[in-house]
ZADO-1210 file (C-alpha; in nm, 4 decimals, padded with zeros to 6 digits):
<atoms>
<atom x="00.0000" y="00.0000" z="00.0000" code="UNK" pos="1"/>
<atom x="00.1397" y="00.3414" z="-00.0651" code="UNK" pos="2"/>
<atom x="00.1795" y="00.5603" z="00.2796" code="UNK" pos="3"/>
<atom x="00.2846" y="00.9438" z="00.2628" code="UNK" pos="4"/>
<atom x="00.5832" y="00.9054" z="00.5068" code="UNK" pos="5"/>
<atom x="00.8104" y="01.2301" z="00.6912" code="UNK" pos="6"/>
<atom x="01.1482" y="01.1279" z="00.7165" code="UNK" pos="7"/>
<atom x="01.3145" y="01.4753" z="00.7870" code="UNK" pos="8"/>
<atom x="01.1204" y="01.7569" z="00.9418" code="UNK" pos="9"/>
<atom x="01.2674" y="02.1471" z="00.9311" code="UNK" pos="10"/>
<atom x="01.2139" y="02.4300" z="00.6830" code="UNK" pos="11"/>
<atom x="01.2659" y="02.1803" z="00.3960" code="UNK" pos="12"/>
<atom x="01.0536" y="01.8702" z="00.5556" code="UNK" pos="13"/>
<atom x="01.0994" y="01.5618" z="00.3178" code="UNK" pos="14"/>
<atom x="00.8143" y="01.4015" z="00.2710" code="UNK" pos="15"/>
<atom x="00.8097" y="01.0503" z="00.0105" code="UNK" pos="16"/>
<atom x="00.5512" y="00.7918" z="-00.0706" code="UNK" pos="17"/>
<atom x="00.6426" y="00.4307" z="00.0025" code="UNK" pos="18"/>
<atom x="00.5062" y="00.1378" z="-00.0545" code="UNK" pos="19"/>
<atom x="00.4307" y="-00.0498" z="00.3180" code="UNK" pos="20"/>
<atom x="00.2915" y="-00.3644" z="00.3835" code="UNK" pos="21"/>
<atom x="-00.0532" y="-00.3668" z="00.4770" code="UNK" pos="22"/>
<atom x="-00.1211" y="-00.3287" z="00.8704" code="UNK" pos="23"/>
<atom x="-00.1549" y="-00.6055" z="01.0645" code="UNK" pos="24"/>
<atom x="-00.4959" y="-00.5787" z="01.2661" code="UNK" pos="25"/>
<atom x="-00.4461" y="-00.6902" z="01.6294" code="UNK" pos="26"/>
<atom x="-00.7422" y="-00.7116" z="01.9252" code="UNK" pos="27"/>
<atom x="-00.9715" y="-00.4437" z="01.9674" code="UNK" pos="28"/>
<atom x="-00.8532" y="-00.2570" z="01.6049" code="UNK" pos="29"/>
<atom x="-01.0406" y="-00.2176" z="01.2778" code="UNK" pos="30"/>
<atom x="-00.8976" y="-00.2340" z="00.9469" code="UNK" pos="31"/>
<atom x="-01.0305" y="00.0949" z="00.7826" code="UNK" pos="32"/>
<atom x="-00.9792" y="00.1639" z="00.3725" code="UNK" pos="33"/>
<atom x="-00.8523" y="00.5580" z="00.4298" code="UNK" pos="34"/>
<atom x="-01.0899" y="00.7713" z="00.2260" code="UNK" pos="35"/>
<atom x="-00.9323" y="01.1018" z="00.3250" code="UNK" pos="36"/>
<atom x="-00.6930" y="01.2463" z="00.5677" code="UNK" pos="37"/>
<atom x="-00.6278" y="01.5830" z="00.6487" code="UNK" pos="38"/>
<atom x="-00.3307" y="01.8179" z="00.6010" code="UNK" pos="39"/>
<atom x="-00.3957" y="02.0544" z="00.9070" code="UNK" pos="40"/>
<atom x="-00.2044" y="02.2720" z="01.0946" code="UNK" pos="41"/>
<atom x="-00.0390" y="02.0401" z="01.3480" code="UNK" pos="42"/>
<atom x="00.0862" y="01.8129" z="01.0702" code="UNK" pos="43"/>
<atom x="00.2596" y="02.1169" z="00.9370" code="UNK" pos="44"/>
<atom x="00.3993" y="02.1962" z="01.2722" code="UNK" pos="45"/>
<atom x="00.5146" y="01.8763" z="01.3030" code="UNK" pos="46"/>
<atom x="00.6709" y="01.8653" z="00.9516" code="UNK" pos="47"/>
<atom x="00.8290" y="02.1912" z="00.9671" code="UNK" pos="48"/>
<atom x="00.9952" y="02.0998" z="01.2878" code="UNK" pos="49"/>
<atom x="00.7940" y="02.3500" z="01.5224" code="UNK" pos="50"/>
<atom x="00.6555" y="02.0669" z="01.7284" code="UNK" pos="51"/>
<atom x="00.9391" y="01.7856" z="01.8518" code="UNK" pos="52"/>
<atom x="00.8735" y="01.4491" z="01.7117" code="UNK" pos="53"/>
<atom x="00.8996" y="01.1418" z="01.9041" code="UNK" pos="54"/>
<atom x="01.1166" y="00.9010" z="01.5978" code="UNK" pos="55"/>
<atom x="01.0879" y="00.9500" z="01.2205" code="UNK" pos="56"/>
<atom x="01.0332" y="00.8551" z="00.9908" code="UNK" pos="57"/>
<atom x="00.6306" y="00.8919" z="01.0723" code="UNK" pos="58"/>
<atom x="00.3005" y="00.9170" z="00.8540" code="UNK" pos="59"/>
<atom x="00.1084" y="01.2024" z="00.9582" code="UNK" pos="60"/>
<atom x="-00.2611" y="01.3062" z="01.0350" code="UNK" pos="61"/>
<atom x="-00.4671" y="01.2956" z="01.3197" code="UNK" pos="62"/>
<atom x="-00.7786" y="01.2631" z="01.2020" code="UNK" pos="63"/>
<atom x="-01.0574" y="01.1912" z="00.8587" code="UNK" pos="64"/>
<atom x="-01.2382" y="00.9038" z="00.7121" code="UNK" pos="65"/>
<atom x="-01.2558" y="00.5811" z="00.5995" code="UNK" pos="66"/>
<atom x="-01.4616" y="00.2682" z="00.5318" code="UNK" pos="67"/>
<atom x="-01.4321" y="-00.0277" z="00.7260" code="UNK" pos="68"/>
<atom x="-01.3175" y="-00.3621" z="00.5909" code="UNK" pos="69"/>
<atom x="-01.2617" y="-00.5884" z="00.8757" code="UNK" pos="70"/>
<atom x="-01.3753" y="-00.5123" z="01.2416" code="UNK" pos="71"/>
<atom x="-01.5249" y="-00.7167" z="01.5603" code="UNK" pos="72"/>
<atom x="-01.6947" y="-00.4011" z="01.6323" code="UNK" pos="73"/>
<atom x="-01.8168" y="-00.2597" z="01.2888" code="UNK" pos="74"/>
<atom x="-02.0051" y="-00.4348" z="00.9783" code="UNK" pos="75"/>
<atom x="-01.7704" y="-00.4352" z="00.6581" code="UNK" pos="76"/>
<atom x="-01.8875" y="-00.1743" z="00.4861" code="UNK" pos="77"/>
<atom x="-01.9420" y="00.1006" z="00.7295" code="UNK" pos="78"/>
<atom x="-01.8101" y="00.4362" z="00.6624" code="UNK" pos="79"/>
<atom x="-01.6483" y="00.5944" z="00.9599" code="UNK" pos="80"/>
<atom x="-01.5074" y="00.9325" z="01.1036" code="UNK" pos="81"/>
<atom x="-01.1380" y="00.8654" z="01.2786" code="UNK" pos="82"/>
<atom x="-01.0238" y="01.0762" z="01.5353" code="UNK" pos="83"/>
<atom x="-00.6536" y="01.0249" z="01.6005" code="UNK" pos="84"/>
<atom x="-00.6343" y="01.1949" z="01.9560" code="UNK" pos="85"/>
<atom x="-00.2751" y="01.2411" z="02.1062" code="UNK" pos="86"/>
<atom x="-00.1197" y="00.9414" z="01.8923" code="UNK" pos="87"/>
<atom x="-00.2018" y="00.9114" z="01.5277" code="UNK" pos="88"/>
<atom x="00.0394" y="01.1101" z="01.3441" code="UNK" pos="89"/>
<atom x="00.2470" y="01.2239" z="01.6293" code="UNK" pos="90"/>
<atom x="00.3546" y="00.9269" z="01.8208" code="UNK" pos="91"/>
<atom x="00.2718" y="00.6852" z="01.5501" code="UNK" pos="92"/>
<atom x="00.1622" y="00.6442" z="01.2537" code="UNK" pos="93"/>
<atom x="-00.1117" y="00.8622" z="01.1038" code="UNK" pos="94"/>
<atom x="-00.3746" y="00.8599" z="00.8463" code="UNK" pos="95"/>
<atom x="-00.2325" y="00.9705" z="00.4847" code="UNK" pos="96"/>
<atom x="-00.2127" y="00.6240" z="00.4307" code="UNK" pos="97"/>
<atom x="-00.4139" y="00.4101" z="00.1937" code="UNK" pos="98"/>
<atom x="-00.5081" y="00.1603" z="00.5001" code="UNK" pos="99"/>
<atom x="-00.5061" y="00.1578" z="00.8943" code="UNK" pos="100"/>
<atom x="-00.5386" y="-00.0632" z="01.1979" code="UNK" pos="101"/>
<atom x="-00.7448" y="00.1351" z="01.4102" code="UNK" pos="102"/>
<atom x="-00.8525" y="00.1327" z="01.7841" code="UNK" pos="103"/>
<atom x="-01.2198" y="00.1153" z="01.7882" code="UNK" pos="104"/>
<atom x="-01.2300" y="00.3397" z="02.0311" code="UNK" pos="105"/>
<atom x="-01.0965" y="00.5888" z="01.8096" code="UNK" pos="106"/>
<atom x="-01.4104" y="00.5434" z="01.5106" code="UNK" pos="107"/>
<atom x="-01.7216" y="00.6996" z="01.4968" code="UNK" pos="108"/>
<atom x="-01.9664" y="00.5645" z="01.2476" code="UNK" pos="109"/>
<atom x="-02.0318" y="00.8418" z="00.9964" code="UNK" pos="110"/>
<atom x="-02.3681" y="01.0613" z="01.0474" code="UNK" pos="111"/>
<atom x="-02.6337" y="01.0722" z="00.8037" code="UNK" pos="112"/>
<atom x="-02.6056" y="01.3563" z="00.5644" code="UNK" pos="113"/>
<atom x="-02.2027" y="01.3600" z="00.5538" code="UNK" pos="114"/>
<atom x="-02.0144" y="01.2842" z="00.2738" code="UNK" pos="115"/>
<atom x="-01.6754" y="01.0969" z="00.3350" code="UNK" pos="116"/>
<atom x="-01.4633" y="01.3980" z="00.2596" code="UNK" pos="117"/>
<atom x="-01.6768" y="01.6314" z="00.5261" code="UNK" pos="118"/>
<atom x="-01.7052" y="01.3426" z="00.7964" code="UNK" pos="119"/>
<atom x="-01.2824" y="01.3827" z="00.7415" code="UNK" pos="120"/>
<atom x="-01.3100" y="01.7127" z="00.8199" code="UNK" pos="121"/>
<atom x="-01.5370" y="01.7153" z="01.1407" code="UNK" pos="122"/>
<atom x="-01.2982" y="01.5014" z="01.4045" code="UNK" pos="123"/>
<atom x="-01.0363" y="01.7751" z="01.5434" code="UNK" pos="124"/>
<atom x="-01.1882" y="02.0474" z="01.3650" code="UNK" pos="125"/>
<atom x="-01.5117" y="02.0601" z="01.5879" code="UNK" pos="126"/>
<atom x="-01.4307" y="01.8831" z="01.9200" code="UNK" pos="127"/>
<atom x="-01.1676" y="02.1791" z="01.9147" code="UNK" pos="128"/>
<atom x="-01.4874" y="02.4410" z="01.8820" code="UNK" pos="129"/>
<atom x="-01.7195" y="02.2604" z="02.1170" code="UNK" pos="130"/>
<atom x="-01.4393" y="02.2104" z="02.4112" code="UNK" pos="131"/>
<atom x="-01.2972" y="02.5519" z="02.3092" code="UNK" pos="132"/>
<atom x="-01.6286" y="02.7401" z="02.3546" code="UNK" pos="133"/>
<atom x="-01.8126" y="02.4610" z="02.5771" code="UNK" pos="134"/>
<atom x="-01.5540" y="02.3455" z="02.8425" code="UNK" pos="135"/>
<atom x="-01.2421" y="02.6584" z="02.8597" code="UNK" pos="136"/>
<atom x="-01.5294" y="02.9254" z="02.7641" code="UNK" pos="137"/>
<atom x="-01.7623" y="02.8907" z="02.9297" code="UNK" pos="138"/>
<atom x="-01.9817" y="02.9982" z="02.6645" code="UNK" pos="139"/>
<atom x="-02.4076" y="03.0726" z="02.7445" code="UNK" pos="140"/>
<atom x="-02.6812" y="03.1577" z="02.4976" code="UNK" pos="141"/>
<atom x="-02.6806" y="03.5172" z="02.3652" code="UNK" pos="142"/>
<atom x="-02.3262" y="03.5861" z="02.4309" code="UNK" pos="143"/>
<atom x="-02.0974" y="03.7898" z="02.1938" code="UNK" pos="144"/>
<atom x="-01.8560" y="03.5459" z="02.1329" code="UNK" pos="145"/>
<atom x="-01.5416" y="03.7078" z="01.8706" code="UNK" pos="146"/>
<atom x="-01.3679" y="03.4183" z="01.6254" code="UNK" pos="147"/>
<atom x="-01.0508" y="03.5003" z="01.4150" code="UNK" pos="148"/>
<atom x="-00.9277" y="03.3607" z="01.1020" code="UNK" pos="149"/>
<atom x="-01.3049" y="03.2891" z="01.0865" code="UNK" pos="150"/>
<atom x="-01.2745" y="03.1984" z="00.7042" code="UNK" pos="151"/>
<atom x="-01.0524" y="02.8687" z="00.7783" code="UNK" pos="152"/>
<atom x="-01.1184" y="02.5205" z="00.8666" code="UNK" pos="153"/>
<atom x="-01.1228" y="02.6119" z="01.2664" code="UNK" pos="154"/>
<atom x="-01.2566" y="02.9022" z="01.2289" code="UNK" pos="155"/>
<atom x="-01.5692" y="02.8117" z="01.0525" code="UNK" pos="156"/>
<atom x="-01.6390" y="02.5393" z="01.3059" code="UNK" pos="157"/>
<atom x="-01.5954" y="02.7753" z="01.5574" code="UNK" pos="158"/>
<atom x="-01.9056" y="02.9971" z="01.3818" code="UNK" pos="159"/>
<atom x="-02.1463" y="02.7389" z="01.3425" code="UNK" pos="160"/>
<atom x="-02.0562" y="02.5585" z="01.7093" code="UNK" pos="161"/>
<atom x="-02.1189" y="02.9193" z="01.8483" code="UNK" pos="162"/>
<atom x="-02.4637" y="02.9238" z="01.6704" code="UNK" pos="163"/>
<atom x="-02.5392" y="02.6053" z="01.7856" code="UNK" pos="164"/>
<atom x="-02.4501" y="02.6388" z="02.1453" code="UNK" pos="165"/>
<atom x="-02.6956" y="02.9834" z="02.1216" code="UNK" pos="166"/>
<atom x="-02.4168" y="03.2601" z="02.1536" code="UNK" pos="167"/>
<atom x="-02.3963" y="03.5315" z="01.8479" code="UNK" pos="168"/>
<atom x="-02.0980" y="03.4942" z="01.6648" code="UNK" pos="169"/>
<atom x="-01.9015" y="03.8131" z="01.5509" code="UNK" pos="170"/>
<atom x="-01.6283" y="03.6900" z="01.2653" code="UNK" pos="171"/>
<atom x="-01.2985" y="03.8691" z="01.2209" code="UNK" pos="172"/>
<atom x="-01.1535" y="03.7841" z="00.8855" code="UNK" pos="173"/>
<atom x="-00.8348" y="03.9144" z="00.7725" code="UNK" pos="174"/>
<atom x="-00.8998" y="04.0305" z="00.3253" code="UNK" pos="175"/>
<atom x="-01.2402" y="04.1530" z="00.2368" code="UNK" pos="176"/>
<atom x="-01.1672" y="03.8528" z="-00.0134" code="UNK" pos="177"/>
<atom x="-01.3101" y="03.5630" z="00.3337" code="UNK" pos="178"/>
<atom x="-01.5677" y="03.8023" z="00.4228" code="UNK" pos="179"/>
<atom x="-01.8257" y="03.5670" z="00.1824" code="UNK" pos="180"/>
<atom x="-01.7043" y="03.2424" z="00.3577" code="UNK" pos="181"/>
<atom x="-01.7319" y="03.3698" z="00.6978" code="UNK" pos="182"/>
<atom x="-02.0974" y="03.4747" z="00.6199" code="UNK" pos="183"/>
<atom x="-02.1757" y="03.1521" z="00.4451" code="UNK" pos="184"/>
<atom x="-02.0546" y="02.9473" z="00.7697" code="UNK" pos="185"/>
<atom x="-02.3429" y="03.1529" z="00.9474" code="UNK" pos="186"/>
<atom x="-02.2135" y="03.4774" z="01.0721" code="UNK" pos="187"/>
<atom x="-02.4517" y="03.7995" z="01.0352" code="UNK" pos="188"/>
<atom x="-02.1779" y="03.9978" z="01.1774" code="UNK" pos="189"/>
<atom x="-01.7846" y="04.0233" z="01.0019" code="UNK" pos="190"/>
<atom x="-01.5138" y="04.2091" z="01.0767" code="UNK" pos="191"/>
<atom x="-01.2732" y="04.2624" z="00.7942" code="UNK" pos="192"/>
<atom x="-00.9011" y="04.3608" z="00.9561" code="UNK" pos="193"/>
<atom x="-00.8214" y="04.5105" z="00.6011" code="UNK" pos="194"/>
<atom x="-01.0255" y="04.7893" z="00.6467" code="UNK" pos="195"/>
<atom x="-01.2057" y="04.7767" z="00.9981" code="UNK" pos="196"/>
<atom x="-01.0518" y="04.8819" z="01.2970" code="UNK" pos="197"/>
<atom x="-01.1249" y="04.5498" z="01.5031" code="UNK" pos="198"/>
<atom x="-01.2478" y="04.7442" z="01.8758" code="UNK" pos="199"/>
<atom x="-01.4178" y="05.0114" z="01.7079" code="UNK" pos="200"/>
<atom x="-01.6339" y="04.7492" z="01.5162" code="UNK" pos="201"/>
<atom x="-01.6611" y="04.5204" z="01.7993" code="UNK" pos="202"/>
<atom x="-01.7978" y="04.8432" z="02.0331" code="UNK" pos="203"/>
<atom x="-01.9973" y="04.9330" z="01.7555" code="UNK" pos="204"/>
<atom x="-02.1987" y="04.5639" z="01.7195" code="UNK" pos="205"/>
<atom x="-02.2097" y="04.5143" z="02.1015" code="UNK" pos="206"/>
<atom x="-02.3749" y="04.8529" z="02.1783" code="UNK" pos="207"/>
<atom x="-02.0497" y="04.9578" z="02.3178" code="UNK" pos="208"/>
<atom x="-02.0206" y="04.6747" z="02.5732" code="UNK" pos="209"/>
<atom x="-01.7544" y="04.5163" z="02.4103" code="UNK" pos="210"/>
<atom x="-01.7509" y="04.1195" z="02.3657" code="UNK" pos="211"/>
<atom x="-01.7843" y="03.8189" z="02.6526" code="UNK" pos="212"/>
<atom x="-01.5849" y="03.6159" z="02.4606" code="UNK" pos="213"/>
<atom x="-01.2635" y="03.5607" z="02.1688" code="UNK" pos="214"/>
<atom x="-01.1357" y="03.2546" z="02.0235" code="UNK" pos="215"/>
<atom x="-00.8139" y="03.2976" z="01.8646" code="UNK" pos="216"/>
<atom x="-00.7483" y="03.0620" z="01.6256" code="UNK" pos="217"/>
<atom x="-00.4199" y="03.3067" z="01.4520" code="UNK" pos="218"/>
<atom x="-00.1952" y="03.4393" z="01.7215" code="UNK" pos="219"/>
<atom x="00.0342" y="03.6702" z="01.7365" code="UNK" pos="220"/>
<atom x="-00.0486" y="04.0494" z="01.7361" code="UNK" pos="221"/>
<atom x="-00.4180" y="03.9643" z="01.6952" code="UNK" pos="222"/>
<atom x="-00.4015" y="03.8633" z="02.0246" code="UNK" pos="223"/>
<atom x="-00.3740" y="04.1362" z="02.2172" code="UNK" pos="224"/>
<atom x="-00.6566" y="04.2939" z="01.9877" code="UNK" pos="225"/>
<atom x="-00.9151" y="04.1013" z="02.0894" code="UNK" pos="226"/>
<atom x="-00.8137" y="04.0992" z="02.4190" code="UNK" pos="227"/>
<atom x="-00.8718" y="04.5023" z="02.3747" code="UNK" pos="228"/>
<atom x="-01.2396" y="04.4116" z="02.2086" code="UNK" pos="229"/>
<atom x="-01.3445" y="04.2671" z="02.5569" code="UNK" pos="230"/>
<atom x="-01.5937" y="04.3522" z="02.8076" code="UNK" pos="231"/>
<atom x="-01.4716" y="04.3673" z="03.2127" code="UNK" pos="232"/>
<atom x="-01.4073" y="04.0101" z="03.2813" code="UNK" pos="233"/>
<atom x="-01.4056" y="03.8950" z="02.9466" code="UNK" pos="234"/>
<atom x="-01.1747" y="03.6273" z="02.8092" code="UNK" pos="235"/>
<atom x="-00.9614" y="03.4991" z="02.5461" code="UNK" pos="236"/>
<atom x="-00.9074" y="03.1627" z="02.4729" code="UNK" pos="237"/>
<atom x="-00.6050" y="03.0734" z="02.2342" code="UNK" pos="238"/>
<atom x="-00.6539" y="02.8056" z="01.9749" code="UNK" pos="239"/>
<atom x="-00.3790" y="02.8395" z="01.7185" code="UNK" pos="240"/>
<atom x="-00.1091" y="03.0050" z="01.6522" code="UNK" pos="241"/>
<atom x="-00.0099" y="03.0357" z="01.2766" code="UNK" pos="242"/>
<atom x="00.0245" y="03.4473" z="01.3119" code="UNK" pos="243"/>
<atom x="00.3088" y="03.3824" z="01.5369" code="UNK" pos="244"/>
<atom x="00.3914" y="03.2852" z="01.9514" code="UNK" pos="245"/>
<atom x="00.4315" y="03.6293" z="02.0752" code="UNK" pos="246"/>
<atom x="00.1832" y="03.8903" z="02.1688" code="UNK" pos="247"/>
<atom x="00.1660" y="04.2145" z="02.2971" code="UNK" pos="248"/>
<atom x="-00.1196" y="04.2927" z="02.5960" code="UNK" pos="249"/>
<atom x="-00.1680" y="04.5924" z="02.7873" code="UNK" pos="250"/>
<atom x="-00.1830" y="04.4319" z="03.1292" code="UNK" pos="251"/>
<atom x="-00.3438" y="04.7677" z="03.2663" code="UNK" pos="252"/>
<atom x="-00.6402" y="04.6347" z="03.0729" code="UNK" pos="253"/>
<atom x="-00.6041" y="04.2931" z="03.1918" code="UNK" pos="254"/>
<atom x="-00.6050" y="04.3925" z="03.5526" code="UNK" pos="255"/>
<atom x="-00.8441" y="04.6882" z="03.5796" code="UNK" pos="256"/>
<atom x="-01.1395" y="04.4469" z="03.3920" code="UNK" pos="257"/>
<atom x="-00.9699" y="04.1217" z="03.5161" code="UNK" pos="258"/>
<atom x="-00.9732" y="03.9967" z="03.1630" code="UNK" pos="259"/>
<atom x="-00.8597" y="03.6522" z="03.1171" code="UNK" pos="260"/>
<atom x="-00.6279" y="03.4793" z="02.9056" code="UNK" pos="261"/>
<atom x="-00.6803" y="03.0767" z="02.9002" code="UNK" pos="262"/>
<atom x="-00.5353" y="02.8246" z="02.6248" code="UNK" pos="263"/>
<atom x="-00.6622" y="02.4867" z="02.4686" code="UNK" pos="264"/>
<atom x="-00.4947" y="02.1624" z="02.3308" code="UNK" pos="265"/>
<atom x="-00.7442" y="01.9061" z="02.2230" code="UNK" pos="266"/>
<atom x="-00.4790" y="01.6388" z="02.3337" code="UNK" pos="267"/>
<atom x="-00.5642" y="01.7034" z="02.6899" code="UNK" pos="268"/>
<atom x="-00.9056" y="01.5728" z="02.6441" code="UNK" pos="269"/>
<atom x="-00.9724" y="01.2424" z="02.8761" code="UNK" pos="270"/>
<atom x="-01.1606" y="00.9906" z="02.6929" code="UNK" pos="271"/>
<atom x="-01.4707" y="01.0736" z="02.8996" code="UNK" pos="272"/>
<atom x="-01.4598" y="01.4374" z="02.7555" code="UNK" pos="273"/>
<atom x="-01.4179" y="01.3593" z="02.4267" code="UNK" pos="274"/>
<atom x="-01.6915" y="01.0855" z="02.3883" code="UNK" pos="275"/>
<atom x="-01.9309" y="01.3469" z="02.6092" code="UNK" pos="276"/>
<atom x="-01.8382" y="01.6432" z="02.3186" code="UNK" pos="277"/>
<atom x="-01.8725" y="01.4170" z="02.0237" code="UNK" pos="278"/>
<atom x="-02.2111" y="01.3357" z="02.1486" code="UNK" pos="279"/>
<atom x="-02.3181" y="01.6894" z="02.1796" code="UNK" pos="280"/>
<atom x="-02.1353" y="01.7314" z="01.8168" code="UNK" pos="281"/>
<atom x="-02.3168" y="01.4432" z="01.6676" code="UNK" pos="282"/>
<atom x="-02.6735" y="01.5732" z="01.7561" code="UNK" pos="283"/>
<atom x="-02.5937" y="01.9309" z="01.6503" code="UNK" pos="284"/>
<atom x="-02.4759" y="01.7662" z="01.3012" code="UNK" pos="285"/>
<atom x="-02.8356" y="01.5668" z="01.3244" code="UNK" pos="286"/>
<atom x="-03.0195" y="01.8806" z="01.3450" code="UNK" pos="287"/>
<atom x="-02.8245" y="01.9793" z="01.0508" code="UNK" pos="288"/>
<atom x="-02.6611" y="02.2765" z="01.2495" code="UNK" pos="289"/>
<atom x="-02.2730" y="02.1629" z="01.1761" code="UNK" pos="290"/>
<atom x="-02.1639" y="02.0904" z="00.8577" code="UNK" pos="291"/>
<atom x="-01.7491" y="02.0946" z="00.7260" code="UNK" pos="292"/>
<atom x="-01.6640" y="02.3013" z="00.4568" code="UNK" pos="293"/>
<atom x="-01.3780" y="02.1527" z="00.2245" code="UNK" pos="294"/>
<atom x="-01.1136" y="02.3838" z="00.0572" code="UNK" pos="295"/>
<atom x="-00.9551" y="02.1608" z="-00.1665" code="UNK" pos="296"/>
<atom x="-00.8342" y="01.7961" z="-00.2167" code="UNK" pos="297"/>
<atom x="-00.4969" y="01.6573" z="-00.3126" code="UNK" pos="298"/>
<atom x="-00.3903" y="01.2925" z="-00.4533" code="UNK" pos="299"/>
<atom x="-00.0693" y="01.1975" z="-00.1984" code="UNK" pos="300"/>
<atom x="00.1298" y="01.2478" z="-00.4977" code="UNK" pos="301"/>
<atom x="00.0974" y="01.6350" z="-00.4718" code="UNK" pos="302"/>
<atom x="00.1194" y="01.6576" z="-00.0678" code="UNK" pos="303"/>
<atom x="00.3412" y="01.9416" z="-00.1215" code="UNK" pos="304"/>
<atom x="00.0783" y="02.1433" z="-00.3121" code="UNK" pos="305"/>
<atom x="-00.1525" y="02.0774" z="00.0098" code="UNK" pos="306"/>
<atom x="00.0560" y="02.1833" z="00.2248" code="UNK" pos="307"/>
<atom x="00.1196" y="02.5216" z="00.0517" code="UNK" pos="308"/>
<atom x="-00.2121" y="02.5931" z="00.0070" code="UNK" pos="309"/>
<atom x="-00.2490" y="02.5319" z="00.3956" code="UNK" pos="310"/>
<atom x="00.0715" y="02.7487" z="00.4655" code="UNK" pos="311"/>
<atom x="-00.0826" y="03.0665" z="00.2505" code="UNK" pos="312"/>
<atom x="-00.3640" y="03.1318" z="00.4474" code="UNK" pos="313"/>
<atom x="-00.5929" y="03.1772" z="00.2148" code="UNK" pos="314"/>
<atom x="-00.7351" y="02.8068" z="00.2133" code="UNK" pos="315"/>
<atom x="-01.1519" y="02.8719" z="00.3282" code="UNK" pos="316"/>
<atom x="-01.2273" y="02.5103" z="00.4976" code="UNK" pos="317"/>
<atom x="-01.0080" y="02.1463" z="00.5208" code="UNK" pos="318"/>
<atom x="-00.7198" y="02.0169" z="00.2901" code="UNK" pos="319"/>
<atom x="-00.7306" y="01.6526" z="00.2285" code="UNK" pos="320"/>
<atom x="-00.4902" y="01.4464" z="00.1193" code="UNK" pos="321"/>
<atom x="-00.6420" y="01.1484" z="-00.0947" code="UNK" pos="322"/>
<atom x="-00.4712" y="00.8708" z="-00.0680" code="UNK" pos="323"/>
</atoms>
């Protein structure tokens, strides 16, 4: 089978396609056909030698779909979302592979009304926005909730999760070129940084009040922006960081309105959590109120294409590799 394999991450990560044996299915797994794997930003971290990696070479991805083919658990046949937690594509291998042995634990049969490539794009993507907004958050119904770099994969997820949870998203896109996609992922309200002022437009949708809450999916000087867009005892919570590490806050602001500051990593989920938020997420997809957007797809063969479109910023929903 042929498997998309890192064997030297850095600036110039080299990436080949190999051909592997097929995997070897022991108690408790499922043999899943991979339909479509992601190419998301912690692959790239990984790959461009950001994040430290346990042993190379490794396959990456943490998460897409697949159809079953041989499982104690699952009929043959069955198409299923895989979410790769803290090990698939970090501590072994991933998903931009043509096949997998999978924990069972770690498949979710595919919801009615999702295509393969979308149920790929749902795993990390929106048990980030649910815990992000849900759990760190905090979030209640008819809160002003902020969400940058509202026109990616995260982003958008972050939008319709909002909606669904009953707050009022306010989208901050970065080119009047994302406002469209922001709107189509359900926000009334966009800020466009290429022309807006962010806290000015933020004051002016809140009635002055300024918003309860921010997810920052970008980073860097943004940051401190939104923390600036707050009400008193408002808070940030940090997703990403693809704008950069460092920020600048004014910390007079911080402690006159005690506004917060909090951060979330989806691989500190406990299993409980995780099967708890992708129960909530399920029903919400049910009801028809969550649905991925793709960007674009890739063959393996032109990985490096995928991962250029994920590095300009400009992709407006999930990569996926095909394999």
């Amino acid at each position: 089978m042929k498997a998309l394999v890192l064997q030297q991450a850095g600036t110039t990560p080299l990436m080949v396609i190999e051909e592997r044996p097929m995997p070897v299915v022991a108690a408790g797994q499922s043999l899943v056909r991979v339909h479509a794997a992601t190419a998301n930003p912690l692959s790239q971290l990984l790959r461009s030698g950001q994040l430290p990696i346990p042993a190379l070479p490794l396959v990456l991805s943490n998460d897409g779909a697949g159809v079953v083919e041989h499982s104690q658990r699952f009929a043959a046949g069955t198409p299923v979302l895989i979410y790769g937690g803290e090990a698939l594509g970090i501590t072994q291998d991933g998903l931009q592979q043509q096949w997998v042995a999978i924990d069972d634990a770690r498949l979710i049969e595919l919801p009615a009304g999702l295509s393969l490539d979308e149920g790929a794009a749902l795993p990390i993507n929106y048990l980030t926005a649910f815990q992000a907004l849900n759990r760190v958050g905090q979030v209640r119904a008819g809160q002003d909730v902020l969400v940058s770099g509202a026109s990616g994969s995260v982003g958008q997820a972050l939008v319709q999760t909002a909606l669904a949870l009953g707050a009022r998203p306010i989208a901050v896109v970065s080119t009047s070129a994302k406002v469209e996609q922001a709107r189509q992922a359900g926000a009334q309200r966009v800020i466009d940084l290429s022309r807006d002022v962010l806290r000015e437009r933020v004051l002016a949708f809140t009635d002055g009040r300024g918003a309860d809450l921010a997810l920052d999916t970008v980073g860097g000087s943004l940051t401190g922006a939104l923390l600036a867009a707050l009400r008193p005892r408002g808070c940030v919570v940090c997703i990403g960081f693809v704008g950069g590490t460092q920020a600048q806050i004014d910390v007079a602001d911080v402690v006159i309105h005690e506004k917060r500051i909090a951060g979330y990593d989806a691989h500190l989920e406990t299993p409980a959590d995780i099967a708890a938020a992708f129960e909530r997420i399920l029903h919400f997809v049910a009801q028809g109120l969550l649905k991925p957007r793709i960007d674009s797809r890739y063959p393996l063969e032109r990985h490096a294409d995928a991962y250029a479109r994920l590095t300009s910023r400009e992709a407006t929903g999930a990569i996926l590799l095909h394999p």
